[in-house]
TORSELO-147462 format. One line per 2 residues: number of its first residue (from 1); for each residue z, y, x of N, C-alpha, C. Coordinates in steps of 0.001 Angstrom, whole numbers. Layout:
! TORSELO-147462
NUM) Z:Y:X:Z:Y:X:Z:Y:X ~ ...
END
This chain:
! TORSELO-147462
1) 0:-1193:826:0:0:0:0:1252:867 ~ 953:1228:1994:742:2364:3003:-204:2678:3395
3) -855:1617:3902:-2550:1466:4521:-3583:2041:3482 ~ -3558:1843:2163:-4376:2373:1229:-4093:3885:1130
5) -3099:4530:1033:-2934:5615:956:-3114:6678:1819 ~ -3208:5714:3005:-3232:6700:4703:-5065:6671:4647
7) -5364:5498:4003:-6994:5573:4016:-7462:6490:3271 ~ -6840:7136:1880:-6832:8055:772:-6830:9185:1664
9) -5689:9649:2283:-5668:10734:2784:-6450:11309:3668 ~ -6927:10093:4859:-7459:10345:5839:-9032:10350:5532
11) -9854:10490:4293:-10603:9739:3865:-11384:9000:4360 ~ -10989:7963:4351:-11465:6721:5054:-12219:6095:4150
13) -13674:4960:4085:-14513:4731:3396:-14017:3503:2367 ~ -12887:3111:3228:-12605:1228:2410:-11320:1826:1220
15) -10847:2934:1046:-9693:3103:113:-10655:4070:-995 ~ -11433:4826:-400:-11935:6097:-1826:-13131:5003:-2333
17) -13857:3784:-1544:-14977:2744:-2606:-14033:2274:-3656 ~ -12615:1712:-3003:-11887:1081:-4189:-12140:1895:-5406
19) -11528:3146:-5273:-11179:4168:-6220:-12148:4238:-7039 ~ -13903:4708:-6358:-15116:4723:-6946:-15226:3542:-7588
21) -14959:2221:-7189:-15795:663:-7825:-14836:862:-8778 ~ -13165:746:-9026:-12183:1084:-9919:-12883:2175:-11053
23) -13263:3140:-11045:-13579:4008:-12117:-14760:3710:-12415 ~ -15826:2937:-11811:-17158:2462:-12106:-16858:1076:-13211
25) -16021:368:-13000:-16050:-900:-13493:-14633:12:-15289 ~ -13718:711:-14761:-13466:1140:-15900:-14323:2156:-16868
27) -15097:2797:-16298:-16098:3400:-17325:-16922:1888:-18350 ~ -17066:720:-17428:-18164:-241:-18262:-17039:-801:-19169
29) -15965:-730:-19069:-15007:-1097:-19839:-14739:-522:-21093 ~ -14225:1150:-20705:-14688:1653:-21956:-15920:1819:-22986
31) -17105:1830:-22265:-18463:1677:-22653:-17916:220:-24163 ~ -17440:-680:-23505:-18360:-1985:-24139:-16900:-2185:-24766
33) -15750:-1261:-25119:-14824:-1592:-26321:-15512:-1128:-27605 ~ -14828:-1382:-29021:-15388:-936:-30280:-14367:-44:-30845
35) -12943:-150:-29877:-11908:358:-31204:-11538:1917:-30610 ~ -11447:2318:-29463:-11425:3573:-29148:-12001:4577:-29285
37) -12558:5724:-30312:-13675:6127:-30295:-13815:7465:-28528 ~ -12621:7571:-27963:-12925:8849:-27353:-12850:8019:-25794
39) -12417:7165:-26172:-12865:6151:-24618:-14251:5783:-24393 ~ -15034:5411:-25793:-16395:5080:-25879:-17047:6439:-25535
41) -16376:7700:-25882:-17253:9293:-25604:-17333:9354:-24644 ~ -16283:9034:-23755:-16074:9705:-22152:-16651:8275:-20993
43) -17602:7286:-21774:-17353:6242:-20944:-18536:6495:-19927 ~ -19914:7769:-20649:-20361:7437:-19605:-20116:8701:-18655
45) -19714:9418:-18550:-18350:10088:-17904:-17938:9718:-16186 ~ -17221:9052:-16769:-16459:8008:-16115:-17528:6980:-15085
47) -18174:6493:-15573:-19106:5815:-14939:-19919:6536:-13985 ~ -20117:7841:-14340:-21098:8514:-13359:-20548:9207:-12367
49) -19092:9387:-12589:-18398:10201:-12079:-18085:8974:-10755 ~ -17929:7732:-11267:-17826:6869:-10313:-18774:6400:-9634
51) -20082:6896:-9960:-21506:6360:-9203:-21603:7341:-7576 ~ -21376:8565:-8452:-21295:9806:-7712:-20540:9964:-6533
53) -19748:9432:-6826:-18276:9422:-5703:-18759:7908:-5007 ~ -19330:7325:-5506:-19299:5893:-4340:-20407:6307:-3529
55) -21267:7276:-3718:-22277:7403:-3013:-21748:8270:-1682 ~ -21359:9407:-2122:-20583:10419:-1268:-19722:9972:-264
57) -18962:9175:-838:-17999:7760:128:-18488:6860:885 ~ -19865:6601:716:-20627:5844:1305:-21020:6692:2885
59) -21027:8135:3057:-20732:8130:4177:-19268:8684:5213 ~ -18547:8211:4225:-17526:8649:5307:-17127:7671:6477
61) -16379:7735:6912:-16047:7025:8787:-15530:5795:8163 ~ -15538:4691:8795:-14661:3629:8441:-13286:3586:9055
END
């Protein structure tokens, strides 16, 4: 957990992909529920917001 957070801070590439694949895979989550209506609004949101950021992360230092 230390290690993840020092990677957060320091931005390091293997802790902010988590974060990005984490909000990528919860946007498809909200996407594909039926009972939330404002989770289904914001899902694709969420998803792009996480496409966006994995790309950007994609070049930071390892």
């Amino acid at each position: 957990m230390t290690q993840f957070l020092s990677g957060l801070a320091r931005f390091r590439r293997g802790s902010w992909e988590m974060v990005a694949s984490i909000l990528i895979a919860l946007g498809v989550v909200m996407l594909m529920q039926p009972f939330i209506l404002w989770a289904y609004t914001y899902s694709f949101i969420v998803t792009l917001t996480g496409t966006v950021m994995f790309i950007i992360v994609s070049h930071f230092p390892d």
